[in-house]
C-alpha positions in Angstrom: -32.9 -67.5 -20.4 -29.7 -67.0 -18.2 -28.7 -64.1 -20.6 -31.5 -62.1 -20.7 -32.5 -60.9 -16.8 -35.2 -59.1 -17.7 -37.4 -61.9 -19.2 -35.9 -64.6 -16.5 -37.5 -62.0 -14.2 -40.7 -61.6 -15.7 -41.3 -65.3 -16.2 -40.4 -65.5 -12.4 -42.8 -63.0 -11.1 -45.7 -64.5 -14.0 -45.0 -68.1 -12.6 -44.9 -67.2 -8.7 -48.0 -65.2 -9.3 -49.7 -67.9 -11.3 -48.4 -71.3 -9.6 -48.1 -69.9 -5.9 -46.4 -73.0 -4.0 -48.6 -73.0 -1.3 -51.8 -73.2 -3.8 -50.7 -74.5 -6.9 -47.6 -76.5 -6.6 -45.4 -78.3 -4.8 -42.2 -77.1 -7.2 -40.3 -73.5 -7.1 -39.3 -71.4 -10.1 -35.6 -72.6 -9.9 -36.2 -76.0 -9.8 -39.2 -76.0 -12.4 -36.7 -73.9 -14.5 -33.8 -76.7 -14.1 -36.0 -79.6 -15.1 -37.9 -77.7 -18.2 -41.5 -78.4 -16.3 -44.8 -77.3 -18.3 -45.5 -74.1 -15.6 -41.9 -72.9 -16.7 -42.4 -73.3 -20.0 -45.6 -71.7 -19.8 -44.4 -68.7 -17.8 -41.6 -68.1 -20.2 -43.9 -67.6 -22.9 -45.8 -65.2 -21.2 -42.6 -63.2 -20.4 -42.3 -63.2 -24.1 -45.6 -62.3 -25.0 -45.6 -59.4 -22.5 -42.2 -58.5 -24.3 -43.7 -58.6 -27.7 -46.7 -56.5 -26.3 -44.9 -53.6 -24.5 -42.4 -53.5 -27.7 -45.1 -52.8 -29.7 -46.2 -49.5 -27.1 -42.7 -49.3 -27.2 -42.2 -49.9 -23.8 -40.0 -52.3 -22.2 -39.7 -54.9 -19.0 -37.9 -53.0 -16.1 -34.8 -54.2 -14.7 -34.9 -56.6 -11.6 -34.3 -56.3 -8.8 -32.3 -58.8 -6.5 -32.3 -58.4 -2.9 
């Protein structure tokens, strides 16, 4: 994942938006991300299926942005 910014990025926004710490869980996207967790795991396969999707509209994920 640490090569490809786009999908880190998407599974970012798809895990804060589906495991908001406040509601969800008690554990943030880096440290969910360093230790593998399930809502990582889960997130990054959305990224990917949202990858596969747009690819087939031939769209693609925009770039991130980093403040």
């Amino acid at each position: 994942m640490q090569h490809d910014l786009r999908l880190l990025a998407a599974a970012r926004a798809i895990y804060d938006a589906c495991y908001p710490i406040e509601e969800c869980s008690s554990t943030g996207f880096d440290e969910a991300e360093r230790f593998r967790m399930v809502h990582y795991r889960q997130a990054v396969d959305a990224a990917v299926q949202a990858r596969a999707v747009m690819a087939a509209r031939g769209e693609q994920l925009p770039l991130p942005v980093f403040a």
